[in-house]
Structure formats: structure tokens, C-alpha cells
Residue frames as a rotation matrix with the C-alpha (Angstrom) as fourth column:
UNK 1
-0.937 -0.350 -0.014 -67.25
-0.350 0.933 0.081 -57.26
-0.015 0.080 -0.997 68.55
UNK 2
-0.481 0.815 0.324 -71.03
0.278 0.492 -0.825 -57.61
-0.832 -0.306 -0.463 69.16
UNK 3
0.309 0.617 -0.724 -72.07
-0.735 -0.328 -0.594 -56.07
-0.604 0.715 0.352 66.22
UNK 4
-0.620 -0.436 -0.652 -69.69
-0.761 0.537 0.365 -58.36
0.191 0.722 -0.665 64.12
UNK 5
-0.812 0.361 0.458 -71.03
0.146 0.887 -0.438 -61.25
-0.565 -0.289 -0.773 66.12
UNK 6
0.338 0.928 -0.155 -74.82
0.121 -0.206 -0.971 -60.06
-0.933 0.309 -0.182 65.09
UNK 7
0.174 0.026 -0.984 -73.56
-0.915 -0.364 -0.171 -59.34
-0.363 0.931 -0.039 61.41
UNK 8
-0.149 -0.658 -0.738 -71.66
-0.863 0.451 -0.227 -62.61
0.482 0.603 -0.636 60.84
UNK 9
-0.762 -0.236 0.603 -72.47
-0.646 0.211 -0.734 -64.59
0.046 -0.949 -0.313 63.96
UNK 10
-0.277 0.946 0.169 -76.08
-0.472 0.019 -0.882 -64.88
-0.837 -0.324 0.441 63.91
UNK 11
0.395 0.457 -0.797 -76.47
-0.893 0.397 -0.214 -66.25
0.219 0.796 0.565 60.12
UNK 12
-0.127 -0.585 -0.801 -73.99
-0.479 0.743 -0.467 -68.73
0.869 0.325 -0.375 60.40
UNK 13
-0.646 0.723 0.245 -75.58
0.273 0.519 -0.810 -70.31
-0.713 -0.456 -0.532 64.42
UNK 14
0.030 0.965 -0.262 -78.87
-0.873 -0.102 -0.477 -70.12
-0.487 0.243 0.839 62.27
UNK 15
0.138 -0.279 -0.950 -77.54
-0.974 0.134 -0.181 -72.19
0.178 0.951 -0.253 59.72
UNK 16
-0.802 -0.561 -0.205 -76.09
-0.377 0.742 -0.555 -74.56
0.464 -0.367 -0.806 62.30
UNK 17
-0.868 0.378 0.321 -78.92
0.024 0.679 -0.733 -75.31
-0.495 -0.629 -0.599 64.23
UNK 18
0.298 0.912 -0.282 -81.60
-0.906 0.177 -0.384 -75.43
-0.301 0.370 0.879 61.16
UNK 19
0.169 -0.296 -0.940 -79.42
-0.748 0.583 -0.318 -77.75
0.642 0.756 -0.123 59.89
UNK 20
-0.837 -0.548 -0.014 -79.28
-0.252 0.408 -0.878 -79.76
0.486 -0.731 -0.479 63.14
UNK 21
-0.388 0.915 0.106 -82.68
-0.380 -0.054 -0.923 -79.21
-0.839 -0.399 0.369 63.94
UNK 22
0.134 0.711 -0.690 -83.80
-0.989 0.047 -0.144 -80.45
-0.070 0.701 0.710 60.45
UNK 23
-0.575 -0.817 -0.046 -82.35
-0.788 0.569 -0.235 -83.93
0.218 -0.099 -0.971 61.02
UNK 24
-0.257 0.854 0.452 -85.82
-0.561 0.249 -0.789 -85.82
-0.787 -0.457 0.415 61.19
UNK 25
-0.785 0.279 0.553 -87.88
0.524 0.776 0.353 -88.27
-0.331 0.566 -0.755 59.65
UNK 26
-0.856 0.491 -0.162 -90.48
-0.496 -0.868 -0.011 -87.45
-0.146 0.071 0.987 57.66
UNK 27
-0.652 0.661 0.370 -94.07
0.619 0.747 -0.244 -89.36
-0.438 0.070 -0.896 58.10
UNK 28
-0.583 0.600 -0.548 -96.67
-0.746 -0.662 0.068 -88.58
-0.322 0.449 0.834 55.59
UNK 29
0.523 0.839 0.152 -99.87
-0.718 0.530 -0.451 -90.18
-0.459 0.126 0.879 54.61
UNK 30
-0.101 -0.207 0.973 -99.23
0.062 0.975 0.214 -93.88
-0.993 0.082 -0.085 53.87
UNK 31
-0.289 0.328 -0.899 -99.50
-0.930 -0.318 0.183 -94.36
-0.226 0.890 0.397 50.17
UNK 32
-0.873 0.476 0.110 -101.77
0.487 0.863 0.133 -97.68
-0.031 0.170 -0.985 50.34
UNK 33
-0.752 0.578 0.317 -105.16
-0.274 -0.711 0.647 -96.42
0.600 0.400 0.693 49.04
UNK 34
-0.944 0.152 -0.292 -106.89
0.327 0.532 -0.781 -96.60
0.037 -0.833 -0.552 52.51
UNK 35
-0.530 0.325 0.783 -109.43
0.276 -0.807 0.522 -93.58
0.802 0.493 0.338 51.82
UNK 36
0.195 0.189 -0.962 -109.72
0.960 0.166 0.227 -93.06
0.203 -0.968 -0.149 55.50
UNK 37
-0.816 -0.553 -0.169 -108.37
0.545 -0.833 0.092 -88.92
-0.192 -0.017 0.981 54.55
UNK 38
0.780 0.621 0.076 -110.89
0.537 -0.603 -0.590 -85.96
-0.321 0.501 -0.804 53.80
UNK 39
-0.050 -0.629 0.776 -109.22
0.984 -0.163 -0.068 -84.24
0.169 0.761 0.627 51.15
UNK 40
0.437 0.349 0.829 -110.90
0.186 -0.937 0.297 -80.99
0.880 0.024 -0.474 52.39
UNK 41
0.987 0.115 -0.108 -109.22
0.102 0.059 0.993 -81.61
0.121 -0.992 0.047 55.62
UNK 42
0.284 -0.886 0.366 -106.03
0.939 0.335 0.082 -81.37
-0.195 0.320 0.927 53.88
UNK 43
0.034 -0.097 0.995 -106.73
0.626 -0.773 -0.097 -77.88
0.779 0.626 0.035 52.62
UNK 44
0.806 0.415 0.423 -107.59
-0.094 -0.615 0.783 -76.62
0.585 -0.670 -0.457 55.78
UNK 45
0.872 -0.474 -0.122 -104.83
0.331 0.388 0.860 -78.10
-0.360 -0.790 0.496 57.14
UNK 46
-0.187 -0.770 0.611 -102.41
0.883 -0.404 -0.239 -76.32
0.430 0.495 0.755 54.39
UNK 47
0.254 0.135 0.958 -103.97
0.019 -0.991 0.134 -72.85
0.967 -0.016 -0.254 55.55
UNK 48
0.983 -0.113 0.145 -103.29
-0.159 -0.123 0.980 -73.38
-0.093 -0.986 -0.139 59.22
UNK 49
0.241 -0.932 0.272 -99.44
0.943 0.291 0.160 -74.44
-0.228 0.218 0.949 57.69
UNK 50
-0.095 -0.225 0.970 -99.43
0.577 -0.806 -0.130 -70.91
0.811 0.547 0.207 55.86
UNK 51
0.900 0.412 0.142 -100.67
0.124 -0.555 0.822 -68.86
0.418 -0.722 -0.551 59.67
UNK 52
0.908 -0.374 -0.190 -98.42
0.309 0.292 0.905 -70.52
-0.283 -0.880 0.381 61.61
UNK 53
-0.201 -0.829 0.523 -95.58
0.918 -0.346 -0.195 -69.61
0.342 0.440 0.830 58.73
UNK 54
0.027 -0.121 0.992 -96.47
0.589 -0.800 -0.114 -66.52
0.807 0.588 0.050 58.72
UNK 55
0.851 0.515 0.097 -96.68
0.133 -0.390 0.911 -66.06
0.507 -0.763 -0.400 62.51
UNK 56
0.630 -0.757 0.176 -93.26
0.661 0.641 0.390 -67.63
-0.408 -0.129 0.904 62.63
UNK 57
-0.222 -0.496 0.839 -91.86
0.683 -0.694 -0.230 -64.60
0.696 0.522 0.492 60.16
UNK 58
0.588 0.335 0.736 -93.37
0.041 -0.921 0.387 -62.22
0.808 -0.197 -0.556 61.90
UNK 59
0.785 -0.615 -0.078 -91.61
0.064 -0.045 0.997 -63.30
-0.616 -0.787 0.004 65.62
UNK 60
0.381 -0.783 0.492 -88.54
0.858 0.101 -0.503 -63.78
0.344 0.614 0.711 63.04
UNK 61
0.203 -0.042 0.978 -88.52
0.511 -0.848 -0.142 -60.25
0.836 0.528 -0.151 62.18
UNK 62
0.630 0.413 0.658 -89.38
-0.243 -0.700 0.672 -58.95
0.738 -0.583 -0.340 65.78
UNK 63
0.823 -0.559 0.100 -86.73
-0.088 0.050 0.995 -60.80
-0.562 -0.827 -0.008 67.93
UNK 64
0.033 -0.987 0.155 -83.82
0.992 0.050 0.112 -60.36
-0.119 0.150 0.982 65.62
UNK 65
0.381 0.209 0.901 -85.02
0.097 -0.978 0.185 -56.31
0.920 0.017 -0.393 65.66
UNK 66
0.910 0.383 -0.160 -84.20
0.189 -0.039 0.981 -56.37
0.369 -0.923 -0.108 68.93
UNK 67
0.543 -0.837 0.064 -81.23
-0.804 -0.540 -0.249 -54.86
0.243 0.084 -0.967 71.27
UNK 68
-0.460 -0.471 0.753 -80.40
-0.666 0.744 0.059 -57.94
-0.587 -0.474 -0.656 73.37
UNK 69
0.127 0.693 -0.709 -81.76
-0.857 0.437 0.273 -60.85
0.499 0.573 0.650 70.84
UNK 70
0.128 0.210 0.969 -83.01
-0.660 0.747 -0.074 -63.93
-0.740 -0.630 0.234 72.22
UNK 71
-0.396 -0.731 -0.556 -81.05
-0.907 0.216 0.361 -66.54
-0.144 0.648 -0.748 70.29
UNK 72
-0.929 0.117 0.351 -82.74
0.033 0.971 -0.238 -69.36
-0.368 -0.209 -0.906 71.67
UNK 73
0.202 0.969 -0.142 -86.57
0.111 -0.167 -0.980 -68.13
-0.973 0.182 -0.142 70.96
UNK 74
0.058 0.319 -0.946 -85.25
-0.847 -0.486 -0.216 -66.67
-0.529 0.814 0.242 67.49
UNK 75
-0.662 -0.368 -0.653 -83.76
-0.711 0.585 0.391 -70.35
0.238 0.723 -0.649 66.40
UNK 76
-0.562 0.699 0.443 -87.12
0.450 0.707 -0.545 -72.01
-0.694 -0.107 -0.712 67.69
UNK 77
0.198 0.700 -0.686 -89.17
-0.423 -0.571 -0.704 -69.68
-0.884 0.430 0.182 65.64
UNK 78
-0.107 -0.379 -0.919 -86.91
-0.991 -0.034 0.130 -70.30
-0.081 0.925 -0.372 62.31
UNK 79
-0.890 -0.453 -0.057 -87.32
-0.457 0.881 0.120 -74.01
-0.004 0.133 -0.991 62.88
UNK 80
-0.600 0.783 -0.165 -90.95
0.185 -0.065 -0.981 -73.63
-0.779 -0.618 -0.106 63.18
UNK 81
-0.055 -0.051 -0.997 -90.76
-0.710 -0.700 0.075 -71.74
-0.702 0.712 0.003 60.14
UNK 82
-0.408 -0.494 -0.768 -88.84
-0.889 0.406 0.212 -74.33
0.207 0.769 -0.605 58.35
UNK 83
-0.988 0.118 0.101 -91.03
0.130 0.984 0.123 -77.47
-0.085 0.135 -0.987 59.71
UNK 84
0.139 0.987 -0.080 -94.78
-0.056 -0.073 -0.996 -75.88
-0.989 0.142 0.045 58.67
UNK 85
0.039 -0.090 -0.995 -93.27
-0.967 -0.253 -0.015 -74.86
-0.251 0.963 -0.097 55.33
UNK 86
-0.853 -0.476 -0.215 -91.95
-0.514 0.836 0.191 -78.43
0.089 0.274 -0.958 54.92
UNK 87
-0.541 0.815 0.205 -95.77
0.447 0.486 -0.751 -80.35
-0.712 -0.315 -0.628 56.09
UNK 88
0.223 0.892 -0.393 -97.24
-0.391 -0.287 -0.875 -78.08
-0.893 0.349 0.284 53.58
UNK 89
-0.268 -0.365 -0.892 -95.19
-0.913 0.393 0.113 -79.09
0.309 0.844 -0.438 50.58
UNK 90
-0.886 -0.056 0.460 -95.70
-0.238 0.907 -0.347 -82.73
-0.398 -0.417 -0.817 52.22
UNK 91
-0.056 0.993 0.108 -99.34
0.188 0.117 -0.975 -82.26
-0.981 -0.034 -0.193 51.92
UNK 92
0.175 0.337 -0.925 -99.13
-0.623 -0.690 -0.369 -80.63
-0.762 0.641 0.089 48.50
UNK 93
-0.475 -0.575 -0.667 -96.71
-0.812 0.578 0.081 -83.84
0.339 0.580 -0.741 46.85
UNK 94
-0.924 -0.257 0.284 -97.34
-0.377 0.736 -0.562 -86.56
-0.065 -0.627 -0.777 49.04
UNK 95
-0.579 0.791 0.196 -100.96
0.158 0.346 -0.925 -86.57
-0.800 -0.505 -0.325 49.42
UNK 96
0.653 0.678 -0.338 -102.36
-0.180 -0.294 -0.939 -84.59
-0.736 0.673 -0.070 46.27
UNK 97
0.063 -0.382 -0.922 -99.97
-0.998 -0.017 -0.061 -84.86
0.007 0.924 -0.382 43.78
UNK 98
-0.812 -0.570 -0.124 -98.71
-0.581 0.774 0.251 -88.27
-0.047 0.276 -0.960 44.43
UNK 99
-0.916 0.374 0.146 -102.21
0.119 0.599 -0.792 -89.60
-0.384 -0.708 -0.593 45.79
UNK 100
-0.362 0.844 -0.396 -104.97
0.105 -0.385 -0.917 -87.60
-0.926 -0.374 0.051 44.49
UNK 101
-0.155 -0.279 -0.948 -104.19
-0.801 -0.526 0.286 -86.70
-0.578 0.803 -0.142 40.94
UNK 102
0.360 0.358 0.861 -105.36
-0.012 0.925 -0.380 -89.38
-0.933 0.126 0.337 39.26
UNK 103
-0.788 -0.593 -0.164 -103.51
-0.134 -0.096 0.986 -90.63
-0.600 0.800 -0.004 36.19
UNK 104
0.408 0.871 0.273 -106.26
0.230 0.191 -0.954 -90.42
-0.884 0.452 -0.123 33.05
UNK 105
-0.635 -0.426 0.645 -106.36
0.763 -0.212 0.611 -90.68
-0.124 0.879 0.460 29.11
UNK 106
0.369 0.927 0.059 -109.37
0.907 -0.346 -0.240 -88.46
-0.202 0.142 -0.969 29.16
UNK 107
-0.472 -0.607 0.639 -108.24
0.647 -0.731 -0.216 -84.75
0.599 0.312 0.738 27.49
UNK 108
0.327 0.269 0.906 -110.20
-0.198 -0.918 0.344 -82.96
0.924 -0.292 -0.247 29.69
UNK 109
0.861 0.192 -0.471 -108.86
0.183 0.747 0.639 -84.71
0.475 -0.636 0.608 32.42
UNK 110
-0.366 -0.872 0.324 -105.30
0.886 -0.433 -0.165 -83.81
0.284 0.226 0.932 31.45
UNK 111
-0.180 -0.020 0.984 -106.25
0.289 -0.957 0.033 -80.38
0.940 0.291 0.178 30.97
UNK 112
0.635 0.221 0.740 -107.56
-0.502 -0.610 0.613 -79.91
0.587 -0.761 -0.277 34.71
UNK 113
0.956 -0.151 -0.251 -104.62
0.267 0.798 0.541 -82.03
0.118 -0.584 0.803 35.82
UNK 114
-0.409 -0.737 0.538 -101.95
0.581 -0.665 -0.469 -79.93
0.704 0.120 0.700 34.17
UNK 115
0.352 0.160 0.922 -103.97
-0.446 -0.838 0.315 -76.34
0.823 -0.523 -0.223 36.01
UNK 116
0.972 0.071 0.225 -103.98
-0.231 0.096 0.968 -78.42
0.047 -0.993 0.110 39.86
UNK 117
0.331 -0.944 -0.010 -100.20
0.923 0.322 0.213 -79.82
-0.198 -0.079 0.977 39.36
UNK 118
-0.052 -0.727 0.685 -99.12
0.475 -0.621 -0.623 -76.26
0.878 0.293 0.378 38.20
UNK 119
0.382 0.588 0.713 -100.94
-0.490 -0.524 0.696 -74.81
0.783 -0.615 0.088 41.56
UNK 120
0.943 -0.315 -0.107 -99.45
0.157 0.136 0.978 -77.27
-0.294 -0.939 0.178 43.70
UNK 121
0.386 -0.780 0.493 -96.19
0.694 -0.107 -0.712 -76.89
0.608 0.617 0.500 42.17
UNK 122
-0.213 -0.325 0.921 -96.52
0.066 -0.946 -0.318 -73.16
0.975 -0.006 0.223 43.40
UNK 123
0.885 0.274 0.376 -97.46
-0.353 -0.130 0.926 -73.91
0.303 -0.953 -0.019 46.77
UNK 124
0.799 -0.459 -0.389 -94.34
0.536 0.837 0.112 -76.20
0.274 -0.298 0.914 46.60
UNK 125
-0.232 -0.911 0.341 -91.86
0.779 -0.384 -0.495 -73.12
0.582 0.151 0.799 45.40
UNK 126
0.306 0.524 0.795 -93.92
-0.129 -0.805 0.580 -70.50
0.943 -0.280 -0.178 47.73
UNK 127
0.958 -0.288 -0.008 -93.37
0.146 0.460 0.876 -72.96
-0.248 -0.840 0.483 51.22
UNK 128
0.307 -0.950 0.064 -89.83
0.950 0.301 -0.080 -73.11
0.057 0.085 0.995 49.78
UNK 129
-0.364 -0.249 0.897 -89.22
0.236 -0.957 -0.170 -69.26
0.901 0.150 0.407 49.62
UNK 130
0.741 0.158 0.653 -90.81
-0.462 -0.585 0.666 -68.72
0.487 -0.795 -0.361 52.80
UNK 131
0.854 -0.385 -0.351 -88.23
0.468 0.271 0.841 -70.93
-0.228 -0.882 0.411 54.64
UNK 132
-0.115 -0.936 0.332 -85.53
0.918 -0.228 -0.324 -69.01
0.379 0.268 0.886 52.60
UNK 133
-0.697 -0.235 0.677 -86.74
0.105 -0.968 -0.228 -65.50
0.709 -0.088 0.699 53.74
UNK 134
-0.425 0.701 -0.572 -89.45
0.745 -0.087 -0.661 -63.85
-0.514 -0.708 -0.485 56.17
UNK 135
-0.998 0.061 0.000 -91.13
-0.046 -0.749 0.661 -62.25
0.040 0.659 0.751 53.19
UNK 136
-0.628 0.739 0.244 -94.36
0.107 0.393 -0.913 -62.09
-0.771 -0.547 -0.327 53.84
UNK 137
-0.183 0.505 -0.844 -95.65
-0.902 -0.428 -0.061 -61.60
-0.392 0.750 0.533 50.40
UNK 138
-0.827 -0.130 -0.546 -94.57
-0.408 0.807 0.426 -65.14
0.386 0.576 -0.721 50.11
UNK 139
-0.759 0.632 0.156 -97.97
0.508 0.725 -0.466 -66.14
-0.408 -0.274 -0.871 52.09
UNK 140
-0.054 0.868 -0.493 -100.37
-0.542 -0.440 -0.716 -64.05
-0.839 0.229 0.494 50.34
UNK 141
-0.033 0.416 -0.909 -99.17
-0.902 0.379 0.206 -65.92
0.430 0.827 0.363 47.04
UNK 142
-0.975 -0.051 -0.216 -99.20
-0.011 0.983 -0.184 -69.27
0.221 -0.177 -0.959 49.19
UNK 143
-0.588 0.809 0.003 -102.85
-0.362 -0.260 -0.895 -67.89
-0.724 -0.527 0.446 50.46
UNK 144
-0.093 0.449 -0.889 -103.53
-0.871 -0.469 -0.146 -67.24
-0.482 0.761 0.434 46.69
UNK 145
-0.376 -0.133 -0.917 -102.31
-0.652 0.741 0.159 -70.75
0.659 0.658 -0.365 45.15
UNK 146
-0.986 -0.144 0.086 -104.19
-0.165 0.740 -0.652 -72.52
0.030 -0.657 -0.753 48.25
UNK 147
-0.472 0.875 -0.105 -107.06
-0.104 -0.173 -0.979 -71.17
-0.875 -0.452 0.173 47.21
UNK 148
-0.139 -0.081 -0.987 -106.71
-0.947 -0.279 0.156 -71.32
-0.288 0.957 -0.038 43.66
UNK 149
-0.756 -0.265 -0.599 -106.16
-0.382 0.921 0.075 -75.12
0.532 0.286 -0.797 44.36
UNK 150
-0.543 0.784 0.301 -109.47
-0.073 0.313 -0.947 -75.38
-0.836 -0.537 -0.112 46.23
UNK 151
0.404 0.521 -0.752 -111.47
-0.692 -0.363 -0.624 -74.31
-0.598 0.772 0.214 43.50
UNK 152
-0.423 -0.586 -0.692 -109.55
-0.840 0.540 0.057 -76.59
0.340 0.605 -0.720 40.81
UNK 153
-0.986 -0.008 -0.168 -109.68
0.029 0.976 -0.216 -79.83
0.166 -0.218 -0.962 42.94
UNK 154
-0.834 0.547 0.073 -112.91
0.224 0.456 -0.862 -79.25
-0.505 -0.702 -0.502 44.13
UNK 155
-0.268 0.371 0.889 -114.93
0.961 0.042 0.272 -77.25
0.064 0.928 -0.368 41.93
UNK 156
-0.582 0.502 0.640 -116.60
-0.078 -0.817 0.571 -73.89
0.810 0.282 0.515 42.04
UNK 157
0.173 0.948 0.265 -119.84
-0.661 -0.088 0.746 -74.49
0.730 -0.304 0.611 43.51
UNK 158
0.525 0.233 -0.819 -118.57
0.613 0.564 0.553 -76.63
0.591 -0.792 0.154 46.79
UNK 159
0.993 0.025 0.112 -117.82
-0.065 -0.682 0.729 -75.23
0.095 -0.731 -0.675 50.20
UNK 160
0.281 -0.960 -0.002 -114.26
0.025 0.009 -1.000 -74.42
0.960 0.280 0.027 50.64
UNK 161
0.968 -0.076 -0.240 -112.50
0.232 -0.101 0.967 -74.57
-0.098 -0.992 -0.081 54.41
UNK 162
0.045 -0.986 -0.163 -109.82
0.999 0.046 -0.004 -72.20
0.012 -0.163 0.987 54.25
């Protein structure tokens, strides 16, 4: 009976209490142009989102390995999981895409507006795949497209913090 429980049991209380636990408001940057943000403070603040995922998989992994599993610790982790992933997409839409991205007729303008929207894009579907799994490949390409979008928004030749 415990094994069923742990086969059949354990997804379906996950389910219930992300979905209970996700039941929140969500506050992100105002969208009155206040410029009171450091955009680099954003980036840094996506890579500390991507750790903390990925610290969050890792306990994942390690207390549902376990013989006796700690039910309560594993469904804080997974909600942990599932509210960094969410703040980074926040940060990626909300703040840069919706905020930063500047509409322009200018063709080169376009052109480096299409590359940073496809880049946050992929941070968007990367954050979204980590709360579906505890793959951890999914934060090397969230590393990769966080860094990919430094370089883009900022340029080359300025200091990156991430």
C-alpha cells in the first residue's frame, strides 16, 4: 500500500498543493515609466532566480529519493521551484519585454529587437520546463539564454552581473 501511495499518491498531493499554493497575486514592476529600476539589476536578479531553481531541483530529487519522504519539506521545495521560475518569466515579460524593448521604425532596431525577444522568449519556455520537471539541463540553457540576453541588451563591451 505504501508503495502505491508513493507511485500514485505523491503526484497527485503535489498537484494539490502547487495548485493551492499557487493561488497568489502577482506584483511586478509598475508599468508607469518611473526609471527608478537598474536594468542590470534585473539580470542579476534573473541568475539568483535560476540558483535558487536549481537548488530547489536538486532538494526535489534528494527528498523524494528517500525511504521515509518528507512530504512537507518536498511540497515546500516544489513551490519554491514553481515561484522563482514564475519571478523570472515576470522579469523577462513584465519588465524587459513589456518595458524595455522599445517599439522603433529603425531596421536595425528591429533586427536587435527580434534576437532579445527571441532570448527572452527562451528564458520564458526554459523557467516553464523547469517547473514541469527537475531537469537540470533546463538551467544551463536558462544560464545560457540569460547570458545571451546580457550581451544583446547591453552590448559586448559592458560589464555583465551574472
Amino acid at each position: 500500500m505504501k508503495k502505491l501511495f508513493r507511485i500514485i499518491g505523491l503526484p497527485l498531493l503535489l498537484v494539490l498543493f502547487m495548485f493551492m499554493g499557487n493561488i497568489q497575486k502577482s506584483y511586478a514592476h509598475c508599468e508607469i515609466p518611473c526609471g527608478i529600476y537598474a536594468d542590470s539589476l534585473r539580470v542579476v536578479l534573473m541568475s539568483e532566480h535560476i540558483t535558487t531553481i536549481e537548488k530547489s531541483m536538486k532538494k526535489i530529487t534528494e527528498l523524494s529519493s528517500a525511504d521515509n519522504i518528507d512530504y512537507n519539506q518536498l511540497v515546500r521545495w516544489v513551490s519554491n521551484k514553481e515561484e522563482h521560475a514564475k519571478k523570472l518569466q515576470d522579469i523577462a515579460t513584465q519588465y524587459f519585454m513589456f518595458q524595455r524593448v522599445k517599439l522603433s521604425d529603425d531596421p536595425e532596431q528591429i533586427k536587435k529587437n527580434q534576437k532579445i525577444l527571441t532570448v527572452l522568449h527562451e528564458i520564458c519556455v526554459y523557467a516553464m520546463k523547469t517547473k514541469q520537471t527537475t531537469d537540470l539541463n533546463y538551467i544551463s540553457k536558462l544560464k545560457e539564454s540569460v547570458h545571451n540576453f546580457s550581451h544583446l541588451y547591453f552590448g559586448a563591451t559592458k560589464h555583465h552581473h551574472h
